[in-house]
C-alpha positions in Angstrom: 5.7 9.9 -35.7 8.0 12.1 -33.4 9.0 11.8 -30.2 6.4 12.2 -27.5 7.9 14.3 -24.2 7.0 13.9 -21.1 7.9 16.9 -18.0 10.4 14.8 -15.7 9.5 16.0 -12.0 13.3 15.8 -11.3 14.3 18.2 -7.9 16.2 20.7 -9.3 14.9 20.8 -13.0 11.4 20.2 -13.0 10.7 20.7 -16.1 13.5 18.8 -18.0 11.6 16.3 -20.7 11.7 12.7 -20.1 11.5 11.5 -24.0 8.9 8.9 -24.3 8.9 7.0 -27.9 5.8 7.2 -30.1 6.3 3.9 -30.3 5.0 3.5 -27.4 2.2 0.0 -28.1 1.4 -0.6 -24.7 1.2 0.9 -21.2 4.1 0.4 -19.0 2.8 -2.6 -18.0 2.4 -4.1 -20.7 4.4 -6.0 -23.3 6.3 -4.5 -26.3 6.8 -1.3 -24.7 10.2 0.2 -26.5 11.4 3.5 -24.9 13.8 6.2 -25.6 15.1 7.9 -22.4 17.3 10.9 -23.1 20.9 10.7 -21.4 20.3 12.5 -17.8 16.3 12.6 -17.3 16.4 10.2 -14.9 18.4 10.2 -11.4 20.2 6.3 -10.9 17.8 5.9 -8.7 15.2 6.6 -10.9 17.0 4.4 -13.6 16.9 1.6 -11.6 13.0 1.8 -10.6 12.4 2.1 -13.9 14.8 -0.6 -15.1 14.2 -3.0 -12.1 10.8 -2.7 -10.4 8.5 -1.2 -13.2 10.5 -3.0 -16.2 9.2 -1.2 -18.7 9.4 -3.4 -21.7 9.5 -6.7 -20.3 6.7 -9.1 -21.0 3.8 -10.0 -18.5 2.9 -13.3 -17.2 -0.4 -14.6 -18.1 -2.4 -15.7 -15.0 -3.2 -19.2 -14.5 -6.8 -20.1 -15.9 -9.0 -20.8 -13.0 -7.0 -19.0 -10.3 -9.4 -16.3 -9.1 -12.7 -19.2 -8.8 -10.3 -21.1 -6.7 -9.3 -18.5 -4.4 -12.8 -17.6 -3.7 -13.9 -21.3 -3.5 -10.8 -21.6 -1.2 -11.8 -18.2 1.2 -15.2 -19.2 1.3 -15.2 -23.2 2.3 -12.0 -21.7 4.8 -14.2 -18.8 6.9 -17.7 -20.8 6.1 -17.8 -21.5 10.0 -16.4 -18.4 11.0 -18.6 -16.2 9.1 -21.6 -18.8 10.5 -20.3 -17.7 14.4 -20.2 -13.9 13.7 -23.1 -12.0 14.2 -22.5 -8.8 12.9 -23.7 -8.5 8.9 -20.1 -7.3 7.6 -17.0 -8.8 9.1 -14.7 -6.2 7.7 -10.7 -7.3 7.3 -8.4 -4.4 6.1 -4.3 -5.3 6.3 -4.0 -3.7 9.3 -6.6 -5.6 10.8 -5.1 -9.3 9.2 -2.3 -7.9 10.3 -3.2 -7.5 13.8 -5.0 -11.1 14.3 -1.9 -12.7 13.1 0.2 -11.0 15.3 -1.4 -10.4 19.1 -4.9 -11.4 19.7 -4.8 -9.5 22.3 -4.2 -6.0 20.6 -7.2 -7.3 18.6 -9.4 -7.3 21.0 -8.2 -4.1 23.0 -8.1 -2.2 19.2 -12.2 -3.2 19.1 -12.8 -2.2 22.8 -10.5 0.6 23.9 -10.0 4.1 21.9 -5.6 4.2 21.3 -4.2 6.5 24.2 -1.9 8.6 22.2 -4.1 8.9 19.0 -1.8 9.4 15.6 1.6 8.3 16.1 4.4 11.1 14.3 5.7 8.4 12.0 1.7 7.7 10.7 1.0 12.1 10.7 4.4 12.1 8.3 3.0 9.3 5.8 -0.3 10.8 5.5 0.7 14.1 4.6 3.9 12.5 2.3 1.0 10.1 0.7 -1.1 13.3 -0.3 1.7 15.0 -1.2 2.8 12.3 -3.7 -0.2 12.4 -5.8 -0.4 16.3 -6.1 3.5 16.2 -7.8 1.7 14.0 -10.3 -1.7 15.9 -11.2 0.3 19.5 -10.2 3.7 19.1 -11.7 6.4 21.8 -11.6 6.1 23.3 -7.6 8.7 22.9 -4.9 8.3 19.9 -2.8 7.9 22.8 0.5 4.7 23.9 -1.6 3.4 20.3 -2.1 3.6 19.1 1.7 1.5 22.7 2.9 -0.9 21.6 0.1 -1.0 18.2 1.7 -1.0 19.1 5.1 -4.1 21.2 4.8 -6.3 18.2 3.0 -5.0 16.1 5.5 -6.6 18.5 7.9 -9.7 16.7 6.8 -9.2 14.0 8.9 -10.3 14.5 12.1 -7.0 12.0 13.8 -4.8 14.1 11.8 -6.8 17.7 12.6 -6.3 16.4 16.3 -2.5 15.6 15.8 -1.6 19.4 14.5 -4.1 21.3 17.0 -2.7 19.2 19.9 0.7 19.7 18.8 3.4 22.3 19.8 5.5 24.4 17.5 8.7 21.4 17.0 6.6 18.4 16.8 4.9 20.7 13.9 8.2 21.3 12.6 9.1 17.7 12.3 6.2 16.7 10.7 6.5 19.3 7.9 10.6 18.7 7.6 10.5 15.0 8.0 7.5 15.0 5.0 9.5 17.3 3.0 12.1 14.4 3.1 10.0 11.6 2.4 8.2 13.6 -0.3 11.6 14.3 -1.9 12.6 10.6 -1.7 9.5 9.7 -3.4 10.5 11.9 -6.4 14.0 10.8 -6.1 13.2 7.2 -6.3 9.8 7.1 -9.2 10.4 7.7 -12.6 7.7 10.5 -13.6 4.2 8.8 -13.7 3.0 9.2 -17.9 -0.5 9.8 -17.6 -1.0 6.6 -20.1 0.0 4.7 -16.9 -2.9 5.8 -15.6 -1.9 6.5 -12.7 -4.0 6.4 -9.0 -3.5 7.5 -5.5 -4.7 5.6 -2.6 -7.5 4.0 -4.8 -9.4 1.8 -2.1 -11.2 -1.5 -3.6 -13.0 -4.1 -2.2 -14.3 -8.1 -2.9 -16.9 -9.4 -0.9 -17.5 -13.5 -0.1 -20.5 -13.3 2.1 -20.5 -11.5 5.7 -17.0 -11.5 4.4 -15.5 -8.0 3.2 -12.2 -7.5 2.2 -10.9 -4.0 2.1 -7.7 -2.7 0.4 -6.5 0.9 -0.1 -2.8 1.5 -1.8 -1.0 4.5 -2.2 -0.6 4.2 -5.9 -1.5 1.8 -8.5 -0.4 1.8 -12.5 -2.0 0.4 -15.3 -5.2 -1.1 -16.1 -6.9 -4.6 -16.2 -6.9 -6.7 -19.3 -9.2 -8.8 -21.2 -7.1 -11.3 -22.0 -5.6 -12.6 -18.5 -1.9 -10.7 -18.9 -1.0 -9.7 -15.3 -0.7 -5.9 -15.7 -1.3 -3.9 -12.6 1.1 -2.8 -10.3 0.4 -1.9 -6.9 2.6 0.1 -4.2 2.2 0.9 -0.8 4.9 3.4 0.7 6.7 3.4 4.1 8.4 6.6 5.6 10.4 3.9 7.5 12.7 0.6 7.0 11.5 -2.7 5.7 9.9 -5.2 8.3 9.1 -9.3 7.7 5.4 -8.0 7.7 5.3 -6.5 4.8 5.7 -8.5 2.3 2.2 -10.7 3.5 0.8 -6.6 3.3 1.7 -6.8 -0.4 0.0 -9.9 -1.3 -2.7 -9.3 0.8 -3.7 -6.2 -1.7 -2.8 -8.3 -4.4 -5.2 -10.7 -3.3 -7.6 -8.7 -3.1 -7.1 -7.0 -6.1 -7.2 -10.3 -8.1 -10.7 -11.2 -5.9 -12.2 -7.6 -7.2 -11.1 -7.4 -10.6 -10.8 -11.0 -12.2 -7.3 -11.2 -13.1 -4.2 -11.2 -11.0 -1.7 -8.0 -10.5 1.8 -8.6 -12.1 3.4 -6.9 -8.9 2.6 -5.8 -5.7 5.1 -4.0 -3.3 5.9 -2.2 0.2 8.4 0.4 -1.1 11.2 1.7 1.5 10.9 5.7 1.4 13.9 5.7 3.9 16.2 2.7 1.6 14.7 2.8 -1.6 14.1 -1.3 -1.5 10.9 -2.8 -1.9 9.3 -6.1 -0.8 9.5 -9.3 -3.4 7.3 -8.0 -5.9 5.8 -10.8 -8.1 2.8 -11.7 -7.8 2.1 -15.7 -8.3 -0.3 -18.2 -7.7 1.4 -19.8 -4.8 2.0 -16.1 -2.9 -1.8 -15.8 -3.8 -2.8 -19.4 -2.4 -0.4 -18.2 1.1 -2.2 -14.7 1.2 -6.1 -17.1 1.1 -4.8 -18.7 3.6 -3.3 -15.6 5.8 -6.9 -14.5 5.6 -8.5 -17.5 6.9 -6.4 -17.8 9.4 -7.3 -14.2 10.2 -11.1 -14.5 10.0 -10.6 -17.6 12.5 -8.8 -15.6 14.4 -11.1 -12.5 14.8 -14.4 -14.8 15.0 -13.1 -16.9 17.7 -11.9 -13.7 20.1 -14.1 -11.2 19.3 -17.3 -13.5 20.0 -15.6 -15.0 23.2 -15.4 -18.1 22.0 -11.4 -18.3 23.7 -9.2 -15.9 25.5 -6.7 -14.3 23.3 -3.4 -15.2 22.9 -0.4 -12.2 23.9 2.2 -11.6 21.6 4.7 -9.2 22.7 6.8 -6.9 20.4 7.0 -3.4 19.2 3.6 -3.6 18.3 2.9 -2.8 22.1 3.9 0.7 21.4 0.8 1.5 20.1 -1.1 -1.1 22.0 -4.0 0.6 23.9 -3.8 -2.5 26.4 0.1 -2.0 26.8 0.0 -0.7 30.7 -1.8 -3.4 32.1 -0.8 -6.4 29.6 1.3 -8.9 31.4 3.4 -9.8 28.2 3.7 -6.4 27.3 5.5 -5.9 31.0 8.0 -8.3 30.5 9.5 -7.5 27.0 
């Protein structure tokens, strides 16, 4: 059978094929996948994504038998009082949320009680436009990246934060937002290899798994492959940063993957926070000990938000940049003193 081509979305030469062999037996994340790349379709970057992070070609681990019934078992005998003390029918926990609870209990508790001052930050406006703008170069190959971010920044007008964020704006914070999304937007297709629709590719696909009051709720910006019958750890999940790597995100990545493993029965084979700004990437694989840490990162959470949301205990203060978008910041003592 001939070669099967692919358009490359490389800046500059959009339309250049990226040669993908018939041969082809599996999706990229999968096993026996044998590719042909022609010399020059992909940037090093590119190259090394493609080599490194995706690994096209290089087996799959098989996830341990028994994993996903002891991870629920695990949640649900950990949160059992938790869930018992709050009264609310949902207790909702997002990565942001986890992320929050683990880090100042008091930002948890002025988050749930007091609307943010500022409303969107210009580093958060630039990732939701950049985030749109990602999955239309996949399903609308062959623009400039200038044509993408307007396209972007109009369905992002959707959301009322961000519809805020522009009409409140004046003419060079507007100008920053479209120039610094044009950059991250470029990175992004300076950095990925052209999705192949056999990847089956999807953007900010949100998914859920539910252990009683208990919800928890995950949203990346792009996930490949699909789930298998047969326990192989196939799906890759990515979340992307406009900014530099922090210590947080690595428990982010997990956290989805857990998740992910809770909703669908089978274990991811990687999950990531991908740099925009450095082109590096959290620790990727996904194993049964990061799983067990991530199970007990969320019932340390639930603990957490069930003890000082229901004023069972005064929260503890944590100050760090985190106050920077604290609505409490003015009048929190720790805060003061950093």
């Amino acid at each position: 059978m001939s070669a099967k081509a692919i358009c490359a979305r490389v800046p500059g030469d959009w339309l250049r094929p990226l040669l993908v062999s018939s041969k082809v037996a599996d999706t990229v994340l999968g096993v026996s996948t044998t590719t042909l790349l022609g010399e020059g379709q992909l940037t090093p970057t590119q190259r090394r994504i493609f080599e490194e992070l995706l690994a096209v070609g290089h087996p799959r681990p098989t996830m341990p038998i028994g994993l996903v019934e002891s991870l629920r078992e695990m949640i649900e005998k950990g949160t059992t009082k938790s869930q018992a003390t709050w009264t609310e029918p949902r207790l909702w926990l997002s990565k942001s949320t986890l992320g929050t609870a683990l880090r100042c209990e008091g930002q948890l508790v002025a988050d749930r009680s007091t609307p943010r001052r500022n409303g969107l930050h210009p580093t958060t406006a630039i990732g939701i436009v950049t985030h749109r703008a990602a999955a239309m170069c996949h399903t609308h190959p062959g623009l400039q990246v200038a044509e993408y971010v307007e396209a972007a920044r109009g369905a992002a007008m959707s959301e009322d934060s961000f519809a805020q964020y522009w009409a409140e704006a004046d003419m060079a914070t507007q100008s920053d937002l479209i120039v610094g999304a044009i950059s991250k937007t470029t990175a992004f297709l300076d950095s990925f290899p052209p999705f192949a629709d056999h990847w089956t590719p999807r953007f900010e696909e949100s998914f859920q798994a539910r252990i009683g009051k208990l919800v928890l709720s995950a949203k990346p910006d792009f996930v490949l492959g699909r789930v298998r019958g047969d326990g192989r750890q196939t799906l890759f999940l990515a979340d992307l940063k406009t900014g530099a790597l922090n210590d947080e995100h690595f428990g982010e990545a997990m956290f989805y993957a857990l998740v992910a493993t809770l909703r669908f029965g089978v274990a991811p084979w990687r999950s990531v926070v991908f740099s925009l700004a450095s082109g590096e990437w959290s620790d990727a694989d996904v194993t049964r000990g990061r799983l067990i840490e991530a199970a007990e990162r969320v019932v340390a959470g639930v603990a957490t938000m069930a003890e000082v949301l229901t004023d069972q205990r005064a929260p503890l203060l944590n100050a760090g940049r985190w106050c920077n978008w604290c609505p409490a910041a003015a009048t929190c003592p720790e805060s003061a003193n950093r």
